[in-house]
C-alpha positions as CSV (number, residue, x, y, z in Angstrom):
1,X,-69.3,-41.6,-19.2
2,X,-72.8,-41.7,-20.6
3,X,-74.6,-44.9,-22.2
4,X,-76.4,-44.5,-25.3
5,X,-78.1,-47.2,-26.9
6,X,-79.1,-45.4,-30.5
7,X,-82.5,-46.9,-31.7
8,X,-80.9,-48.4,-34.6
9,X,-78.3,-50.7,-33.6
10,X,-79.4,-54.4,-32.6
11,X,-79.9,-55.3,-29.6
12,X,-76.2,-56.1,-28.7
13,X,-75.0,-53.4,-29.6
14,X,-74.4,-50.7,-27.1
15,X,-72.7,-46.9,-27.0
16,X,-71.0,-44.9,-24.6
17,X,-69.3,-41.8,-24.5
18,X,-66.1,-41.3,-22.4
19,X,-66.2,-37.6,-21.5
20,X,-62.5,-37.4,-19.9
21,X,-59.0,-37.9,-21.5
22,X,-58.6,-40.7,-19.1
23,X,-60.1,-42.9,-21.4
24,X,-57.6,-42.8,-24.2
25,X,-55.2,-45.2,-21.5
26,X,-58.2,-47.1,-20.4
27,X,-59.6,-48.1,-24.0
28,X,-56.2,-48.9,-25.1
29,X,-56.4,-52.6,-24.8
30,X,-59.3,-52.6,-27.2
31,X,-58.6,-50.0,-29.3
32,X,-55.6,-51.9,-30.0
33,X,-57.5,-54.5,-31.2
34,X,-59.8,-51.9,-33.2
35,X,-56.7,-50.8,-34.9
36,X,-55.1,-54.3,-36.5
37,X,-58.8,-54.8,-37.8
38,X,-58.5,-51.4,-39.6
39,X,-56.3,-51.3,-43.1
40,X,-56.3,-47.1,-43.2
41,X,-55.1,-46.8,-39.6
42,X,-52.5,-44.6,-39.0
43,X,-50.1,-43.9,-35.9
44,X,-52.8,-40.7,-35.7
45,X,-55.5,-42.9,-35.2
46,X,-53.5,-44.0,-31.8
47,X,-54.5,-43.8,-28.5
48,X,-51.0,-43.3,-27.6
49,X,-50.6,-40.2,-30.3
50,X,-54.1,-38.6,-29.2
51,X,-53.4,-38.9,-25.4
52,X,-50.6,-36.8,-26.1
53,X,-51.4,-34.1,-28.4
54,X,-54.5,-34.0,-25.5
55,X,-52.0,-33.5,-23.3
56,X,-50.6,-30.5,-25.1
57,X,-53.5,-28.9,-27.1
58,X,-56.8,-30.5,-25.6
59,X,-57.5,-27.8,-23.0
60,X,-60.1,-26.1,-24.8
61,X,-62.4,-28.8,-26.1
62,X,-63.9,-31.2,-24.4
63,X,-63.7,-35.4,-25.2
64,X,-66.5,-37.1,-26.2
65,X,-64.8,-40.8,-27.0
66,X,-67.2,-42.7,-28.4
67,X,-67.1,-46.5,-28.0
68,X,-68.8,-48.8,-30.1
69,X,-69.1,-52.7,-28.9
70,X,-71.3,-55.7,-30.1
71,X,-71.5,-58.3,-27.0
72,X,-68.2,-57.9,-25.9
73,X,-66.8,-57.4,-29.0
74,X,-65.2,-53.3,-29.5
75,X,-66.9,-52.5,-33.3
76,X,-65.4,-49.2,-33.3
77,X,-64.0,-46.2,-32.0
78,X,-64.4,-42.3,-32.1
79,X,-62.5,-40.2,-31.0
80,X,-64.4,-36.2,-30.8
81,X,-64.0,-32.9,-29.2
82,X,-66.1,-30.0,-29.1
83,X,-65.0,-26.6,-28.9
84,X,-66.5,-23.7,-27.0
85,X,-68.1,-22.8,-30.5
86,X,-70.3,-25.4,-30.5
87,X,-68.9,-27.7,-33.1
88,X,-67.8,-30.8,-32.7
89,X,-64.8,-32.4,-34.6
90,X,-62.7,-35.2,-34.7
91,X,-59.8,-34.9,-31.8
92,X,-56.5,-34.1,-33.3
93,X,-55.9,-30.4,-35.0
94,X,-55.1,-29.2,-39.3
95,X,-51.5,-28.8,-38.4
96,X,-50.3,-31.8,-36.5
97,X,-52.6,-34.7,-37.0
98,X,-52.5,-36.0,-41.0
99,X,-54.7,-38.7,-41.0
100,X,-58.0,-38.1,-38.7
101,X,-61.2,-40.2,-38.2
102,X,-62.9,-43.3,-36.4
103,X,-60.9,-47.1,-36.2
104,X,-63.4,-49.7,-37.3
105,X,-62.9,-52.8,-39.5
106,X,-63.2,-51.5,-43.2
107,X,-67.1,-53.8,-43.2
108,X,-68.0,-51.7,-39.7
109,X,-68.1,-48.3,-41.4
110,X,-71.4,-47.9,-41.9
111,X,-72.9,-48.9,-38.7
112,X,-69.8,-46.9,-36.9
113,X,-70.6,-44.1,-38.3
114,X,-74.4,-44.1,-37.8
115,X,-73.8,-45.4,-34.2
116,X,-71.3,-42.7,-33.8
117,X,-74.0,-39.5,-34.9
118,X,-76.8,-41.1,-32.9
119,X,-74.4,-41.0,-30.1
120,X,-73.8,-37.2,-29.8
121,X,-77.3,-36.5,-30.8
122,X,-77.4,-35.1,-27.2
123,X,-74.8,-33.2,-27.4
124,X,-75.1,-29.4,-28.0
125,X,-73.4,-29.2,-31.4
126,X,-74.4,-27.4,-34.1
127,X,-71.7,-28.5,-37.0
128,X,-69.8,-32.2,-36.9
129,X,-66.5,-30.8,-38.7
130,X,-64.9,-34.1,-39.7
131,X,-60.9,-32.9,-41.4
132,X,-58.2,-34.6,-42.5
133,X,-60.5,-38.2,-43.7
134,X,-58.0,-40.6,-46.2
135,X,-60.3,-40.4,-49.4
136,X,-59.5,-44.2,-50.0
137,X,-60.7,-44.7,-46.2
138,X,-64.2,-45.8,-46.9
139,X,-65.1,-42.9,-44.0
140,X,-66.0,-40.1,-45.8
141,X,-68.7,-42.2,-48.0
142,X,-70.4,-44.2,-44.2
143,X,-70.4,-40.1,-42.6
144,X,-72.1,-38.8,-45.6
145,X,-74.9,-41.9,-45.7
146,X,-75.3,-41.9,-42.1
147,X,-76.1,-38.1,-42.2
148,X,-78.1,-38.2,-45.1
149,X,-80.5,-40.7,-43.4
150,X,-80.8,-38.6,-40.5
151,X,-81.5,-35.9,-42.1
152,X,-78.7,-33.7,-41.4
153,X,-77.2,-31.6,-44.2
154,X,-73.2,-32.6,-45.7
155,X,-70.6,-30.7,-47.7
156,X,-67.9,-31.7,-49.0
157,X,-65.4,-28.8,-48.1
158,X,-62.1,-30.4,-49.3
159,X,-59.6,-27.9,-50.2
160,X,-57.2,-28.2,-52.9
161,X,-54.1,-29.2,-52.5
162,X,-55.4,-31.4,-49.4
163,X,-53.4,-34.3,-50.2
164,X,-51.1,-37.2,-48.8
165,X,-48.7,-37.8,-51.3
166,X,-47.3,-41.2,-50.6
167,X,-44.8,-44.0,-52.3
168,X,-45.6,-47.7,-53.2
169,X,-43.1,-50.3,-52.3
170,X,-43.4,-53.5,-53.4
171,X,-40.0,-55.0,-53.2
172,X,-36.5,-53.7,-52.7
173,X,-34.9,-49.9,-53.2
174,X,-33.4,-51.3,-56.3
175,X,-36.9,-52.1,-57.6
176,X,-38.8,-48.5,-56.2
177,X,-35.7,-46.5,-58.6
178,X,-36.6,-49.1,-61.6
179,X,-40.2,-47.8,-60.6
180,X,-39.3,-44.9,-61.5
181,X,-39.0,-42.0,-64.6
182,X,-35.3,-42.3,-65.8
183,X,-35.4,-38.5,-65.5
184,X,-36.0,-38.9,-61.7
185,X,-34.3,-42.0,-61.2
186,X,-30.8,-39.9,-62.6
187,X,-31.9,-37.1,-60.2
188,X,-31.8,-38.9,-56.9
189,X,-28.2,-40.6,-57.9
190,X,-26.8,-37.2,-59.1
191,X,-27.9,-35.2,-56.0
192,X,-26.2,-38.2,-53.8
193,X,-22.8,-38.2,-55.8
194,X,-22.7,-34.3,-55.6
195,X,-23.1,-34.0,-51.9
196,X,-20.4,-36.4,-51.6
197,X,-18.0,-35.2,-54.5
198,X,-18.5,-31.5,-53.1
199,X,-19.0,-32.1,-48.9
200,X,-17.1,-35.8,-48.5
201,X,-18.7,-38.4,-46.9
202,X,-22.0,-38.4,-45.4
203,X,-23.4,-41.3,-42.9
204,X,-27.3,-41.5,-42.0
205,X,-27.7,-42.4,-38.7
206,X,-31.6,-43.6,-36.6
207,X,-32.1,-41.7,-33.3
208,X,-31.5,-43.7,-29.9
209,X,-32.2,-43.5,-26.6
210,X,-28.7,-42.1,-25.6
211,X,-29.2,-39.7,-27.9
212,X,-32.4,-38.8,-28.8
213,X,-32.8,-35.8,-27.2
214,X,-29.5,-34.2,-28.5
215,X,-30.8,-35.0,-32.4
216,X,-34.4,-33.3,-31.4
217,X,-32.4,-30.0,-30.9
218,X,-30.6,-30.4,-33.5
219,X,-33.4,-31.1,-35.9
220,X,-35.5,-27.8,-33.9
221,X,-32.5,-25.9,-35.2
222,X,-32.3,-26.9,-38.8
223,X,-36.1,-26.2,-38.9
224,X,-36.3,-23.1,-37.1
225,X,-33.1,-22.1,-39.9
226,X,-36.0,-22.1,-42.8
227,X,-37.2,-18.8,-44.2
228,X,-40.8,-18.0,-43.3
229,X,-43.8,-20.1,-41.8
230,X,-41.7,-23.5,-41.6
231,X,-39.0,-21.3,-39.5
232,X,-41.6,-20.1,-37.1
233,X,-43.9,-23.4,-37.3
234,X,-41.2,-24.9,-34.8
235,X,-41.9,-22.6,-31.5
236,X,-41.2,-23.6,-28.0
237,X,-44.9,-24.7,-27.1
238,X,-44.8,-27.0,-30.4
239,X,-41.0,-28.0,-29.7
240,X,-42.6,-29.3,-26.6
241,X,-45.1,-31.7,-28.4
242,X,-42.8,-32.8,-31.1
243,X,-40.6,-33.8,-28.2
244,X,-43.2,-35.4,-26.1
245,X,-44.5,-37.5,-29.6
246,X,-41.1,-38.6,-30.4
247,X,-40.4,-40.3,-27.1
248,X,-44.1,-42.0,-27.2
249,X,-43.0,-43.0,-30.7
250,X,-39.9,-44.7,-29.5
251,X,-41.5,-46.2,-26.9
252,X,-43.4,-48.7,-29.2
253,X,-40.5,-48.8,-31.2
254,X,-42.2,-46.6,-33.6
255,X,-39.9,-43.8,-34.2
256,X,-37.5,-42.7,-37.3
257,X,-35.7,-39.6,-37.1
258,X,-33.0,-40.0,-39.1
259,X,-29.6,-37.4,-39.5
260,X,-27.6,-36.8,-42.5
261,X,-24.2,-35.9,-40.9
262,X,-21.2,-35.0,-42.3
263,X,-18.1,-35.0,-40.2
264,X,-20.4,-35.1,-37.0
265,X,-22.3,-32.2,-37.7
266,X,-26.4,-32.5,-38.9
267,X,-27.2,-31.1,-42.5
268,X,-30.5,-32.4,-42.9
269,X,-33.0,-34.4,-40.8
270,X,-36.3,-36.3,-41.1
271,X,-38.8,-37.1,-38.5
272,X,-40.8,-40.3,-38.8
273,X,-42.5,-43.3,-37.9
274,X,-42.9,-46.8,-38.8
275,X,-46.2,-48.1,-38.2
276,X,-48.8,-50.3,-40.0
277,X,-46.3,-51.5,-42.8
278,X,-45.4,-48.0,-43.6
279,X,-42.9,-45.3,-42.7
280,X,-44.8,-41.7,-42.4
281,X,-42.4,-38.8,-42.9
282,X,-43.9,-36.5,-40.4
283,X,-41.2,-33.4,-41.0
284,X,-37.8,-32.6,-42.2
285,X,-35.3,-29.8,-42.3
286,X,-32.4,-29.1,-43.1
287,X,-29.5,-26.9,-43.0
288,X,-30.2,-23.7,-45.0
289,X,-26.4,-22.9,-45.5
290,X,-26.4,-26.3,-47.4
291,X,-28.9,-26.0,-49.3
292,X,-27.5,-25.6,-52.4
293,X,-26.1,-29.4,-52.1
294,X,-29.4,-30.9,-51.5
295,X,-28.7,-32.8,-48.2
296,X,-32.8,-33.1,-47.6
297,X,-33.2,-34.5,-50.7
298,X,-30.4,-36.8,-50.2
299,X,-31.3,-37.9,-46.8
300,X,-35.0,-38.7,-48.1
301,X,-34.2,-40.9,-50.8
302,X,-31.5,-43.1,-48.3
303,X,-34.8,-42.9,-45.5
304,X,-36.7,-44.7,-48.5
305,X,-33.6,-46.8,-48.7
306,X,-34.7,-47.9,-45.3
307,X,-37.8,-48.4,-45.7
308,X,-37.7,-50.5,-47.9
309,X,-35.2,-52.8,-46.6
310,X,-37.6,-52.6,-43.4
311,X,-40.3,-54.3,-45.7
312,X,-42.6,-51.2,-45.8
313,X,-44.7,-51.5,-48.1
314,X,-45.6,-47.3,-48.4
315,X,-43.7,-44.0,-47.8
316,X,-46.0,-41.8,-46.9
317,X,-45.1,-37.7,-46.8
318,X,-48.4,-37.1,-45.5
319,X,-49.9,-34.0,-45.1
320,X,-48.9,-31.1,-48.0
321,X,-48.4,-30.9,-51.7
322,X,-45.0,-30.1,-51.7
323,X,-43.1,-30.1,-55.7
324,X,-40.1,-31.9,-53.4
325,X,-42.6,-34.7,-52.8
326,X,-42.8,-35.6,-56.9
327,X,-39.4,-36.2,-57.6
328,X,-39.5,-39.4,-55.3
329,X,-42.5,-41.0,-57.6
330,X,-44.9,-40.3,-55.0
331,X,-48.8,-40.6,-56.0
332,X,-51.5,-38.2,-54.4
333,X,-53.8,-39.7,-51.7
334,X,-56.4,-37.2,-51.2
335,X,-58.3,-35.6,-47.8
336,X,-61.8,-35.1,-47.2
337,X,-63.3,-32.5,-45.6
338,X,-66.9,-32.7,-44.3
339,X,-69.6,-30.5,-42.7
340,X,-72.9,-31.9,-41.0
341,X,-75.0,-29.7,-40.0
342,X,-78.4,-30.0,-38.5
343,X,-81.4,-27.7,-37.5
């Protein structure tokens, strides 16, 4: 770990940077704390979820975990790795971590951010990649001041279609279908009846410890059943992770992954969490043979079902642009992309 004290923070205020994954379990206590300050956190924004993708994908980049207190007061949190290729970026990866960025109340931004760049000053970096930054998060505005004043050149690099399509709730299921088009409204219903009419009787069932691992492979299956990338997406090496995340998930109590069955057997299923006052739908699949009768479509709309008698107050589907995502009423949240460089 190596103090920094950036010339531009008062006097209280202090930096260091944790340089080994260690760090994710020993700042959990106040990161925790970090967290319930911060309205845009995310289960990705986790020590718990970041210790464990480390675990699996970390090997070739290095931690720099900066921690940002006031007295004795944590201000913020970032969480960095930089890559053999001299860049740094936030820790997490494109494909498996959604939401990415710093914790910080949403009035720390600023001074998070700035402390945060004068922090790996030292570091041999040559481009601060910063992906996967909620639009509405306040972050990508505080990274683009604090590298302006510094003198360090930004782009905005977001690419289209970079999007978290999510789903207000603000009551009960009942209210979320009023909510909705009458032409989508009479397309969730219809899909349900039909599966029913044409397969009999379906039950959704929530994961548990007895049989958690038993509904994992099942769900591995359905996915690794789709045609093209989604069918090869699920490997053993990122079987492994999803695994790994799933019990963490259940752990805190966290964890959603939700079967459709019919007569015992799985025809679609859903992988998600619960944090934050919101369910995030992290992946589905479902039986390709079936797919004719919807059952993904189906179990989706009973997972909002859930969700809202829960009390969540969003669905988010998270990462991906998908048509599927628009026929549940579901309102784009965009994701930044930026680029600092400097000389």
């Amino acid at each position: 770990m190596v103090p920094i004290a950036p010339a531009t923070l008062n006097e209280e205020m202090r930096t260091a940077i944790h340089d080994d994954p260690s760090a994710f379990a020993a700042l959990a206590g106040r990161w925790r704390t970090v967290l319930a300050d911060d309205p845009a956190s995310s289960v990705f924004h986790t020590p718990q979820y970041l210790a464990t993708w480390w675990s699996e994908f970390g090997a070739n980049v290095a931690p720099r975990i900066v921690d940002i207190t006031d007295d004795d007061r944590t201000v913020g949190i970032a969480p960095l790795a930089l890559g053999a290729d001299h860049v740094m970026r936030l820790a997490g990866d494109h494909d498996t971590t959604d939401y990415r960025g710093p914790v910080s109340a949403l009035g720390e931004r600023d001074v998070v951010a700035a402390a945060t760049l004068e922090a790996i000053d030292g570091d041999d970096w040559r481009a601060f990649e910063l992906d996967g930054l909620a639009a509405d998060s306040g972050w990508p505005e505080a990274f683009t001041k604090a590298a302006a004043n510094v003198g360090y050149r930004v782009s905005d690099e977001r690419g289209e279609g970079e999007a978290c399509p999510r789903i207000a709730l603000t009551g009960t299921y009942e209210d979320y279908l009023t909510s909705l088009p009458g032409k989508l409204r009479h397309e969730i219903k219809r899909k349900a009846r039909r599966l029913e009419r044409d397969a009999g009787a379906f039950q959704i069932r929530l994961a548990t410890e007895e049989t958690l691992d038993d509904d994992l492979d099942r769900f591995f299956a359905m996915h690794r059943s789709s045609d093209g990338p989604k069918g090869r997406f699920m490997h053993e090496g990122m079987a492994t992770f999803f695994g790994s995340f799933a019990w963490m998930l259940f752990s805190q109590g966290w964890l959603r992954l939700a079967l459709l069955e019919i007569g015992g057997e799985a025809w679609a299923g859903l992988y998600a969490f619960s944090y934050n006052g919101a369910w995030g739908v992290w992946n589905s699949a479902y039986d390709h043979r079936r797919r004719e009768l919807s059952p993904g479509m189906v179990l989706m709309a009973d997972c909002i079902r859930i969700a809202a008698d829960e009390g969540a107050g969003a669905f988010d589907l998270l990462r991906g642009t998908e048509p599927y995502k628009y026929r549940f009423g579901a309102v784009d949240v965009p994701l930044v992309r930026l680029r600092i460089e400097r000389d």
